[in-house]
C-alpha positions as a printed Julia matrix, in Angstrom:
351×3 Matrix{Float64}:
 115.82  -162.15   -6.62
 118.0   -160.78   -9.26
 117.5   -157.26  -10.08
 119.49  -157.32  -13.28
 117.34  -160.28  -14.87
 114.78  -159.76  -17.59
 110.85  -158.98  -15.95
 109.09  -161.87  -16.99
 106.2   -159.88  -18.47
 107.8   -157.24  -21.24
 107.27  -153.53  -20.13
 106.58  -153.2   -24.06
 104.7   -155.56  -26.77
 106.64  -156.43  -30.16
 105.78  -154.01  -32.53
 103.9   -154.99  -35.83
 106.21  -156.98  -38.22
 108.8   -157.81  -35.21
 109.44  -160.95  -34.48
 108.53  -163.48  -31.51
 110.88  -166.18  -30.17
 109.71  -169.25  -28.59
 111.96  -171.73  -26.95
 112.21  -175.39  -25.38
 111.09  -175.22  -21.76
 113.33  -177.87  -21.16
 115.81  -175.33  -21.45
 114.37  -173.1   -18.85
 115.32  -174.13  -14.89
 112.26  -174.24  -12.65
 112.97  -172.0    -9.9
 110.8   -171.66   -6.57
 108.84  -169.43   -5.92
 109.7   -166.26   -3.48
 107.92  -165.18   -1.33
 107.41  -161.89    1.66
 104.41  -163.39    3.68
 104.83  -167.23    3.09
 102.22  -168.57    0.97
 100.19  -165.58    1.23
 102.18  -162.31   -0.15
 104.49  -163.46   -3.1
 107.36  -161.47   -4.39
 107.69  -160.47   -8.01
 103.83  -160.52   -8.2
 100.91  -158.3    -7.86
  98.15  -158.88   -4.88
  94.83  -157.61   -4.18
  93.67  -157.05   -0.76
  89.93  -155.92   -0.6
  87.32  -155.62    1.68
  84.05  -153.09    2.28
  84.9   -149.19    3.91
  86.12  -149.13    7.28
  87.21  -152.83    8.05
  90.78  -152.46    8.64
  92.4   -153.05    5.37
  94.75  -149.91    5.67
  95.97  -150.58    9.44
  96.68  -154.45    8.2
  98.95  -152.88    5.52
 100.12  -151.3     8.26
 100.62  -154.32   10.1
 102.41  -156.12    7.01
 104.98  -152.75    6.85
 105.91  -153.27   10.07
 106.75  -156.59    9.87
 108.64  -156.18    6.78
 110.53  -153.48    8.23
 111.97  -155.38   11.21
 112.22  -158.97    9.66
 109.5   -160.06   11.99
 107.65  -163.07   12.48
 104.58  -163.64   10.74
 101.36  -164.45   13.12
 100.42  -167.1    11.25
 103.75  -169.38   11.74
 105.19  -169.41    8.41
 108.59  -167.61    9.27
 109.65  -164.26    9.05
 109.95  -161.87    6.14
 112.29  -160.48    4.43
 114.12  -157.64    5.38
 113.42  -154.4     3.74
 112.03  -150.9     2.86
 108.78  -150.5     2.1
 107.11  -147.44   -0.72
 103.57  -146.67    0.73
 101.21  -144.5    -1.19
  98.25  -143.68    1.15
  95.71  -141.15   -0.7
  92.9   -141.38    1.43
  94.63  -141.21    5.23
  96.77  -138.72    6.39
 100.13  -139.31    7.13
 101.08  -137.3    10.11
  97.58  -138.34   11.85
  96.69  -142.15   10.36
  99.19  -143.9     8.93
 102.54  -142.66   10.83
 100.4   -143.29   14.14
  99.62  -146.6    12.74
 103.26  -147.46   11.99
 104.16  -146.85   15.28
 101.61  -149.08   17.12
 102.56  -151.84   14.97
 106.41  -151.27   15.9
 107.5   -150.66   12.64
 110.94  -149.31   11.55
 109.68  -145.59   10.3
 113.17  -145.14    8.86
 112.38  -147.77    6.67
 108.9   -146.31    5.47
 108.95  -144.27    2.89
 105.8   -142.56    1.53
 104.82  -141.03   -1.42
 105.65  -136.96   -1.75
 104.29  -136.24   -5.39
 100.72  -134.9    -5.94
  99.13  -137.83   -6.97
  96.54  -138.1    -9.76
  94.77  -140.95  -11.31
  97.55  -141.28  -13.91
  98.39  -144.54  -14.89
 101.85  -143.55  -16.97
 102.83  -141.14  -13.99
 103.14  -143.79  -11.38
 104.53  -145.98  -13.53
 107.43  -144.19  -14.06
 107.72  -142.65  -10.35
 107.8   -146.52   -8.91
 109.83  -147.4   -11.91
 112.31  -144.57  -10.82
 112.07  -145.13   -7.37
 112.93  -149.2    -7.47
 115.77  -148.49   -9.63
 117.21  -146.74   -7.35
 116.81  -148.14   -4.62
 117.28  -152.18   -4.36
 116.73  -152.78   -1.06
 112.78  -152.12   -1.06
 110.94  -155.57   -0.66
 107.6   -153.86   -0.26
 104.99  -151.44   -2.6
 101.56  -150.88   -0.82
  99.15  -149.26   -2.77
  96.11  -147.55   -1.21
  93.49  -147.35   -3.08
  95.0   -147.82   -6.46
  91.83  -146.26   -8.19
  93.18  -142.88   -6.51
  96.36  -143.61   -8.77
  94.85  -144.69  -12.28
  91.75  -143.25  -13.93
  88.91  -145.52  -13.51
  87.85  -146.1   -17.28
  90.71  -148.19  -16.96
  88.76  -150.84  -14.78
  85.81  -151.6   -16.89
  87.83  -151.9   -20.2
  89.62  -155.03  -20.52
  91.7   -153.87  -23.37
  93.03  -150.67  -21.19
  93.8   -152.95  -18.07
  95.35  -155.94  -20.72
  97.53  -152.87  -21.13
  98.39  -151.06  -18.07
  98.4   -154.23  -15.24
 101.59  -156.11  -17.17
 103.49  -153.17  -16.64
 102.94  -152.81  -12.85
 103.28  -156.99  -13.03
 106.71  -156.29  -14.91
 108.25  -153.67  -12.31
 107.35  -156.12   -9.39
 109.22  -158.96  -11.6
 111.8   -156.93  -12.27
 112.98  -155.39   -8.99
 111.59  -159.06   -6.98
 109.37  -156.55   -4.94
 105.88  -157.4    -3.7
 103.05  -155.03   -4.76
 100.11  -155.21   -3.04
  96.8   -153.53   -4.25
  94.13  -152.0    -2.14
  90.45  -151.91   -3.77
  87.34  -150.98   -2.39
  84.12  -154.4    -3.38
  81.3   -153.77   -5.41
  78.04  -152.98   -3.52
  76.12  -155.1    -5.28
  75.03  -158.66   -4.47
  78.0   -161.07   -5.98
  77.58  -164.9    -6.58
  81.08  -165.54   -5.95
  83.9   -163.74   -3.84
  85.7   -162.72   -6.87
  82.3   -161.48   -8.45
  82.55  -158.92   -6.02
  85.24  -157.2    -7.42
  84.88  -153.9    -9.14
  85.26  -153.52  -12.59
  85.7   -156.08  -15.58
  86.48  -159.75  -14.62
  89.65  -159.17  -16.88
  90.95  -156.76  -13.74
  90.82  -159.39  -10.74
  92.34  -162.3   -13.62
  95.29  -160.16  -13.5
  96.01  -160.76  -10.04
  97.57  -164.42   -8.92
  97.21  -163.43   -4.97
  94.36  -161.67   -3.59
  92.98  -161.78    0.03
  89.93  -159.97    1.07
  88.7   -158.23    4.38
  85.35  -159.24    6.4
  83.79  -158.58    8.76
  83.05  -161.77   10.97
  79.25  -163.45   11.0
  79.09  -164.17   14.43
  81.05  -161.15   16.13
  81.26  -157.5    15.09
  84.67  -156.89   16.35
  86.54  -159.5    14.92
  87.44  -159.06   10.87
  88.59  -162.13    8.9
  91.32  -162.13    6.74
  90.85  -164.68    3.42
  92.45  -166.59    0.35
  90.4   -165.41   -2.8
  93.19  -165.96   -5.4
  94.53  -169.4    -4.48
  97.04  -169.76   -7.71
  99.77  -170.47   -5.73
  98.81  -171.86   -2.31
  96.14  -174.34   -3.12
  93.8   -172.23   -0.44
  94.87  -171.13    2.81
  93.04  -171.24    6.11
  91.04  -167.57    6.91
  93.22  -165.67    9.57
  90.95  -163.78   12.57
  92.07  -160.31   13.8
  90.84  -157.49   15.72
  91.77  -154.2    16.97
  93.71  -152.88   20.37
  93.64  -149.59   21.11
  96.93  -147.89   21.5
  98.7   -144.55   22.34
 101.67  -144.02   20.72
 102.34  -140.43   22.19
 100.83  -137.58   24.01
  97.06  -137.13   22.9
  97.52  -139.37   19.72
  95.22  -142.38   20.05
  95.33  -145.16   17.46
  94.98  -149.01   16.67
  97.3   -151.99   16.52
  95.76  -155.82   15.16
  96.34  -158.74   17.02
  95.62  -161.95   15.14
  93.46  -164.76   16.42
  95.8   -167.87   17.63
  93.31  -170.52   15.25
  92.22  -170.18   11.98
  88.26  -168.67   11.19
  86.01  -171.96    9.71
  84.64  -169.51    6.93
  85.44  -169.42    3.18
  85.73  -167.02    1.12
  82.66  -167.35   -0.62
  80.59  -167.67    2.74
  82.02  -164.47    3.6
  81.47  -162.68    0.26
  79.76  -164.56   -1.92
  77.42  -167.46   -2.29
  77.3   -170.31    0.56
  77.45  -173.62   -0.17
  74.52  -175.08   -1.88
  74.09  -172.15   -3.88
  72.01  -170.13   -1.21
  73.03  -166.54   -1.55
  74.88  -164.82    1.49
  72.06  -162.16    1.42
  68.77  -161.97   -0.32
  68.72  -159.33   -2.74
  65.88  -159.23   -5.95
  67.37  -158.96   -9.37
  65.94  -155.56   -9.89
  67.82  -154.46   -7.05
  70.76  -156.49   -7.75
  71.01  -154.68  -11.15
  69.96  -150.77   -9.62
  73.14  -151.49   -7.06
  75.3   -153.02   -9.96
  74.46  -149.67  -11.64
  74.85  -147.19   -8.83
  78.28  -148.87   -8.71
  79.76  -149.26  -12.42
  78.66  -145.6   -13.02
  80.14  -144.35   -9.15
  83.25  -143.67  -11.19
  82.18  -141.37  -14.07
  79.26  -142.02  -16.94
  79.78  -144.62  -19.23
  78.0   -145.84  -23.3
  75.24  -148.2   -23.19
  76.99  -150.61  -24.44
  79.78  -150.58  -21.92
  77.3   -150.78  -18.94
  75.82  -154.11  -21.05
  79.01  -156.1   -21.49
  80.09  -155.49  -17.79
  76.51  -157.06  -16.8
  76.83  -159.95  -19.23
  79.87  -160.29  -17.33
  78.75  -160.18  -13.66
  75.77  -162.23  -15.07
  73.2   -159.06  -14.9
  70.7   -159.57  -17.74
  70.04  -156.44  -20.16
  66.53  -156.36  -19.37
  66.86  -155.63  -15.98
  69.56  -153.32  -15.93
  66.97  -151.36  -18.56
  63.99  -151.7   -16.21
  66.89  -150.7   -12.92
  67.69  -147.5   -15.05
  64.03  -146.16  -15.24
  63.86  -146.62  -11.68
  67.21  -144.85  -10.76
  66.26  -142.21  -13.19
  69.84  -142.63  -14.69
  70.62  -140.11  -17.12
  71.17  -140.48  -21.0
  72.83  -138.91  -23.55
  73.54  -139.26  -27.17
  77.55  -137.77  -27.9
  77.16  -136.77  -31.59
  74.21  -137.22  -34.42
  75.65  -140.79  -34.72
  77.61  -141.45  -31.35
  76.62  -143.92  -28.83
  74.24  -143.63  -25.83
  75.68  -142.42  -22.4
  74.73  -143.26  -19.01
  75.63  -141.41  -15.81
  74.04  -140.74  -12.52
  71.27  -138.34  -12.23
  72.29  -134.76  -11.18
């Protein structure tokens, strides 16, 4: 991909009074689309890869590194990637015991591996500008992994559409503008979801940025086997769920780890049967709507408190009615505050 071509998202918004352009698009040449994991992980684009605590999202990044590094083979028999570096920015495993370990079971090239030296804080403009520095300077990264990325960015930005209308294009722009792929780690909601995507924290308007997005599950019928499956299926049309599980490895004196070995055949689950709703409407697990509303609280206000009417538009959203968030918060004993003689109500977590 060319490096010196325009990002197709702009990294800033006309200003007022400024004026926009439009075109023929019979004067723009279709191009294909490029991609690191074929049909799966595109280039240029932001992806999501989610999944509950402890399921082996970060040692299938791991996985993906390695191949990246080494121009591997793909286990699912769509090629091999693309050469390149990979930027990893690990905040909740430690590099000298997790994710080096990790690297190494899964044979990747550590000289190509380069992770992330700065004190990170959840500052949205900061790690904008140190990937932003970072790909300019170096063109030969392919790969950004990102884990978690609420570590990175505050997490008011989540549940306000306007702030993550404004800070998503400009991740979407770097990865458009270097031709790297960016892949997202997230943590799903705890509360009951009627769809896959439903399960994603945060307002709907955060997963809609996303045009690729797998999540992480653990299989129905055995414990040790985790499936890997299409939830944003812009680009592929839906893609079969991959089955992996875990090896044990040691990689050097006294330091035990894990490497994944994919299944040979694809998993017969979707990714609603896995997260969401099965077919015919029948929920995945039973859950009352009291309780569906006290979880979908406990989760929305995990991150910090929030107004009243914040907490309202994110369960009109996720399709939790008023009412029973209101009759969920008397039973959670949430806390409420007014800010100011004429400020809004504010909800947090009970001390």
């Amino acid at each position: 991909m060319d490096t010196d071509t325009q990002p197709t998202l702009p990294l800033d918004l006309p200003s007022e009074g400024q004026q926009i352009l439009f075109r023929p698009l019979s004067e723009i040449e279709p191009e294909p689309m490029e991609w690191l994991w074929a049909e799966r992980i595109p280039l240029g684009l932001l992806t999501f890869v989610v999944g509950e605590a402890c399921l082996g999202k970060s040692q299938l990044l791991a996985f993906v590194a390695s191949v990246v590094t080494r121009g591997g083979e793909w286990p699912d028999g769509t090629g091999n990637a693309p050469q390149g570096k990979v930027l990893m920015l690990a905040a909740e495993d430690d590099y000298a015991t997790a994710v080096v370990p990790r690297l190494m079971a899964a044979a990747a090239d550590l000289d190509l591996v380069m992770g992330h030296q700065f004190q990170f804080q959840q500052d949205e403009e900061a790690l904008l500008r140190a990937l932003g520095d970072t790909l300019a300077a170096d063109t030969s990264i392919r790969l950004i992994l990102v884990d978690p990325i609420r570590s990175f960015v505050p997490s008011k930005i989540f549940n306000d559409p306007t702030l993550v209308r404004a800070f998503f294009p400009k991740l979407q722009a770097l990865a458009a503008r270097y031709g790297v792929a960016l892949v997202l780690v997230d943590h799903l909601s705890k509360f009951a979801s009627k769809s896959a995507l439903d399960g994603i924290r945060g307002t709907v308007d955060y997963g809609a940025q996303f045009r690729a997005g797998f999540g992480v599950a653990r299989h129905p019928d055995d414990p040790d086997l985790r499936c890997l499956t299409d939830m944003k299926p812009n680009y592929t049309g839906g893609l079969p769920t991959l089955g992996f599980f875990f090896n044990s490895v040691l990689v050097g004196e006294g330091i035990k780890t894990s490497a994944i070995e994919f299944e040979p055949d694809p998993i017969p689950y979707t990714k609603d049967e896995l997260f969401g709703r099965r077919p015919g409407g029948l929920p995945s697990r039973t859950i009352s709507r009291e309780d569906e509303a006290k979880a979908f609280l406990l989760d929305v206000l995990a991150s910090g408190p929030l107004t009243a009417n914040e907490i309202y538009a994110l369960g009109d959203e996720r399709g939790v009615k008023k009412r029973t968030i209101e009759r969920a918060k008397g039973k959670l004993k949430i806390e409420c505050a007014k800010t100011g003689q004429n400020g809004a109500w504010v909800w947090s977590l009970p001390t």
